[in-house]
C-alpha positions as CSV (number, residue, x, y, z in Angstrom):
1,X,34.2,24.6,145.4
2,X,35.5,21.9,143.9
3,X,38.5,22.9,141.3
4,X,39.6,20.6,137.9
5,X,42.8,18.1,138.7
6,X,45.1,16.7,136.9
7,X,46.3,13.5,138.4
8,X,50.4,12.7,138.4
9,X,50.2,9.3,138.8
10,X,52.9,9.2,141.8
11,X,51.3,6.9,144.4
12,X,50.8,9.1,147.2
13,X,51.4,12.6,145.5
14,X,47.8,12.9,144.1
15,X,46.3,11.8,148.2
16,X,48.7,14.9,149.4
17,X,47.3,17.0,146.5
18,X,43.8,16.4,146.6
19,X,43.5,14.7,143.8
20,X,46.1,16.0,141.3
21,X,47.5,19.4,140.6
22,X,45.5,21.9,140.2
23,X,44.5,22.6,136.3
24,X,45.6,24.7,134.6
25,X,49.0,25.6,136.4
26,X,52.3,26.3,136.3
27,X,54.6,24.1,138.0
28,X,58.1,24.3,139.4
29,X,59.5,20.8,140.1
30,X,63.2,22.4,142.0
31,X,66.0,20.5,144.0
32,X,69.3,19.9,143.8
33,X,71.5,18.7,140.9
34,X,70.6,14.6,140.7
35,X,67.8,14.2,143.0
36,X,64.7,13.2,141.0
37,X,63.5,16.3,139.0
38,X,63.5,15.5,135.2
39,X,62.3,11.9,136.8
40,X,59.0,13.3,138.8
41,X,58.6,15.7,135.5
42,X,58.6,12.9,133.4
43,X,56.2,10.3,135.4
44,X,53.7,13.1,135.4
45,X,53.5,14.0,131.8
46,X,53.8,9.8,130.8
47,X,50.7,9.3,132.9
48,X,49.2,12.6,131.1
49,X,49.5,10.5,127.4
50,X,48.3,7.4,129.2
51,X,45.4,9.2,130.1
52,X,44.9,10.8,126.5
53,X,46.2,13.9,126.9
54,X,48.5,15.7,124.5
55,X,52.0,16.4,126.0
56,X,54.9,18.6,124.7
57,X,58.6,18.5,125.8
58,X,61.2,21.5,125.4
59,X,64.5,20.7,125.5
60,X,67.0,22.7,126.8
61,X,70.0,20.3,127.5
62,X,69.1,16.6,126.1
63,X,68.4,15.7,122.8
64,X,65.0,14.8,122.1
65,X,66.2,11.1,121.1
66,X,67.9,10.8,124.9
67,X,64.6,12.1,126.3
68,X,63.0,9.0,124.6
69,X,65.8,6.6,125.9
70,X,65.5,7.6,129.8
71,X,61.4,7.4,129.9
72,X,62.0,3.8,128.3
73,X,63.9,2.6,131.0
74,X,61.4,2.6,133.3
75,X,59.0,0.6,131.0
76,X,57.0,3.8,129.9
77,X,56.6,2.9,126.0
78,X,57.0,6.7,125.3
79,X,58.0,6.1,121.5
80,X,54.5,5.0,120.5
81,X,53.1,8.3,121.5
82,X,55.7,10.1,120.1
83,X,54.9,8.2,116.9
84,X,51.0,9.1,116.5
85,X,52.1,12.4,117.2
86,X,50.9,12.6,121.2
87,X,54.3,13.9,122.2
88,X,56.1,16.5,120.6
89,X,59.3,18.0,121.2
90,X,60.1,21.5,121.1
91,X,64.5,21.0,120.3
92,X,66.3,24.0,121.9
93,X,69.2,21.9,122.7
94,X,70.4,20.4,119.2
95,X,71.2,23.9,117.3
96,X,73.0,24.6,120.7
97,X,75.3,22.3,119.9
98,X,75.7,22.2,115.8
99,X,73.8,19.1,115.7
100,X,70.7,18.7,113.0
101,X,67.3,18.4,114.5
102,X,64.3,16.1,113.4
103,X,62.2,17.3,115.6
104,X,58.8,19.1,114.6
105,X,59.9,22.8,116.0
106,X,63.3,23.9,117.0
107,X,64.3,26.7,119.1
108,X,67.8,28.4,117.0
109,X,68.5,30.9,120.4
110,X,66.4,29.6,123.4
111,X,67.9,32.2,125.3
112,X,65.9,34.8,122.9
113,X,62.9,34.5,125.0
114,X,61.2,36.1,122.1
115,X,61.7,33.2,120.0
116,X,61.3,30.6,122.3
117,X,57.7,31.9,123.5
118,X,57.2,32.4,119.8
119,X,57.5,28.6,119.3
120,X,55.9,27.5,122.1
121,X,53.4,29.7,121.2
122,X,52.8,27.9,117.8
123,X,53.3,24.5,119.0
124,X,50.2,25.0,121.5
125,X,48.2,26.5,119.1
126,X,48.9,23.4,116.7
127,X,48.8,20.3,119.4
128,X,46.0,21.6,120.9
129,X,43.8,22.7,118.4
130,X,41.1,20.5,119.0
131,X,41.0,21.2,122.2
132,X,42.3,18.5,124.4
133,X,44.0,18.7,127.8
134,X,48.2,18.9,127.8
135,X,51.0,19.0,129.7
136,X,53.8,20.5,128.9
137,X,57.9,19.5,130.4
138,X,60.7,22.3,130.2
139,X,63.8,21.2,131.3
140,X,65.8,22.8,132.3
141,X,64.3,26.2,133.2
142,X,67.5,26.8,135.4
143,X,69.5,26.8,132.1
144,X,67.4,29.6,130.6
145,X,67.5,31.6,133.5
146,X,71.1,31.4,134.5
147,X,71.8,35.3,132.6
148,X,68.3,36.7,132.9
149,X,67.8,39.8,135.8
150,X,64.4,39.7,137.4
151,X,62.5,41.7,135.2
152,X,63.4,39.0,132.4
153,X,62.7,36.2,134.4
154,X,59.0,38.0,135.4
155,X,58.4,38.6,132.2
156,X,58.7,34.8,131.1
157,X,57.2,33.6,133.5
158,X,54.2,35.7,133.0
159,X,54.2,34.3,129.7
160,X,54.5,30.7,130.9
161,X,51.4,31.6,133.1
162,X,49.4,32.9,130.3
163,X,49.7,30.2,127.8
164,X,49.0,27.7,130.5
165,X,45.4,29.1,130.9
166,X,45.2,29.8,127.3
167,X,45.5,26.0,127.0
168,X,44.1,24.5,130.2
169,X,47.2,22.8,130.2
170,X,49.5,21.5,133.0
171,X,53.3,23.0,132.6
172,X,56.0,21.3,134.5
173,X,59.3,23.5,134.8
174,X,62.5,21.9,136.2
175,X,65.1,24.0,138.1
176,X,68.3,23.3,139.4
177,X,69.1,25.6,142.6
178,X,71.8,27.1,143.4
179,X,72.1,28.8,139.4
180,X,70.7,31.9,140.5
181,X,71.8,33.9,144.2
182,X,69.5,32.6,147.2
183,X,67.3,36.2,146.9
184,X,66.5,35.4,143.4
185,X,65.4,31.9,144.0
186,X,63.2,33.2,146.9
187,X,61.8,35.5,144.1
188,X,61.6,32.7,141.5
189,X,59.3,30.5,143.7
190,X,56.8,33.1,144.6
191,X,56.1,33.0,140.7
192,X,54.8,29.0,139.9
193,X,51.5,28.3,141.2
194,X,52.5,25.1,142.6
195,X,56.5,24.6,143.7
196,X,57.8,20.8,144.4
197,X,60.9,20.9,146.3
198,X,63.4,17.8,146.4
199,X,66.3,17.5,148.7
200,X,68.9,15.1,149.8
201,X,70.8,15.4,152.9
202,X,72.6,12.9,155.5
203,X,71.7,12.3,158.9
204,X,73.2,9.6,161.4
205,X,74.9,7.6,158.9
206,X,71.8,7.5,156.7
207,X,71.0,9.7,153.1
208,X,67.5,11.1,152.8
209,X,65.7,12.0,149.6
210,X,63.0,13.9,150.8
211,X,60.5,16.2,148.7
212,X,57.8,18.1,149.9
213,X,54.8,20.8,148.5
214,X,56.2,24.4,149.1
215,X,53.1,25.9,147.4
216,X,50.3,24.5,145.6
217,X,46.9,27.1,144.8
218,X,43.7,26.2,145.7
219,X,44.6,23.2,147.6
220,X,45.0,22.1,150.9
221,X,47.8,20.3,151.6
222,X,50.2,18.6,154.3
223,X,53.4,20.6,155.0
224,X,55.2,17.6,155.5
225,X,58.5,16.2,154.3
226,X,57.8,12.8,152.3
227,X,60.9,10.3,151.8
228,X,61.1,9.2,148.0
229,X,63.3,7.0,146.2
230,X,63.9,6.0,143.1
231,X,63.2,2.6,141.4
232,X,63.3,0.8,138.1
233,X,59.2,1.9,137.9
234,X,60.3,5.0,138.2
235,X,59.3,8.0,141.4
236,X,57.9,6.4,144.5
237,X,56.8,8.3,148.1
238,X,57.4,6.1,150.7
239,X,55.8,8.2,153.7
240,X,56.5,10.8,156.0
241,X,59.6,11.8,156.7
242,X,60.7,10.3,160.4
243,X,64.0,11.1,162.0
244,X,65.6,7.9,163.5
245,X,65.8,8.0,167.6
């Protein structure tokens, strides 16, 4: 059976995927503080609007304006989307920190999961309304998630999960480990239906940036560790990972 994809647009990524993720699905992009996340997160949903989709972005800790600035560094001409109205930005991050927002919908309390589903809710309903394919970037999800128990964070992610299918769309969450205790995380990843893992580490003299597919549904895929870096186009896979002798 063959299942819908939704191609990132990472050389190599969509080979390992089969294709693409996996629509629709809920995706963890998690790793360690500076190694790539809000960057992978970002590639994917730019080649989303480059292939017509409708993309939103929820802002936990940049401001929408800063979002804009980082994608344009790496040539992606994000602003003209955001002009016709192809990217939207959900603000939770401005009223955080007294600042007016211009953007379309604004989160007062993102940590009132009640009013942030609520918004997202009504964003979806309004982006997608004539039916298209989306993506969706939340970044960070580690923020929102640093004073929730498990039963909290179950319950939003169940509700992540829902409007996902509701839409048919693609969500992208970012997460910082090492917020929550090791148990919880372990918890946490069992939830996504697809969990990217990025890690850096040293090893005889030499640093490693290595990601690799921890989960993905209804896919096969290779359990291997890819080395990455990062360039001025933006995420690149180099290959498998292979120790030095």
């Amino acid at each position: 059976m063959r299942y819908l994809r939704a191609a990132t647009g990472v050389n190599l990524l969509d080979n390992i995927l089969e294709g693409g993720l996996p629509r629709p699905a809920v995706v963890m992009i998690s790793g360690d503080v500076g190694v790539g996340k809000n960057l992978l997160a970002q590639q994917i949903l730019w080649y989303g609007l480059m292939s017509g989709e409708k993309c939103i972005y929820v802002t936990i800790d940049m401001f929408p304006e800063d979002v804009l600035e980082s994608m344009e560094r790496f040539g992606w001409n994000v602003r003209e989307y955001f002009e016709r109205e192809h990217l939207i930005f959900v603000d939770c991050f401005s009223p955080r920190v007294g600042h007016e927002s211009k953007a379309q919908y604004v989160v007062e309390n993102p940590f009132n999961v009640d009013e942030l589903l609520e918004t997202l809710s009504l964003a979806q309903a309004e982006v997608y309304s004539d039916g298209s394919y989306g993506r969706l970037v939340l970044s960070h999800l580690s923020t929102l998630l640093f004073t929730m128990d498990r039963e909290r964070i179950y319950h939003l992610m169940a509700k992540l999960h829902a409007e996902a299918r509701k839409y048919n769309a693609i969500y992208l969450l970012v997460y910082t480990e090492g917020v929550l205790d090791e148990n919880t995380e372990v918890f946490l990843r069992q939830l996504p239906d697809v969990v990217i893992r990025l890690k850096r580490f040293w090893k005889k003299g030499r640093a490693y940036r290595v990601m690799w597919i921890e989960k993905c549904v209804k896919t096969v895929y290779s359990k291997d560790r890819y080395v990455y870096r990062q360039t001025d186009r933006g995420f690149e896979i180099e290959g498998v990972l292979e120790y030095p002798t």
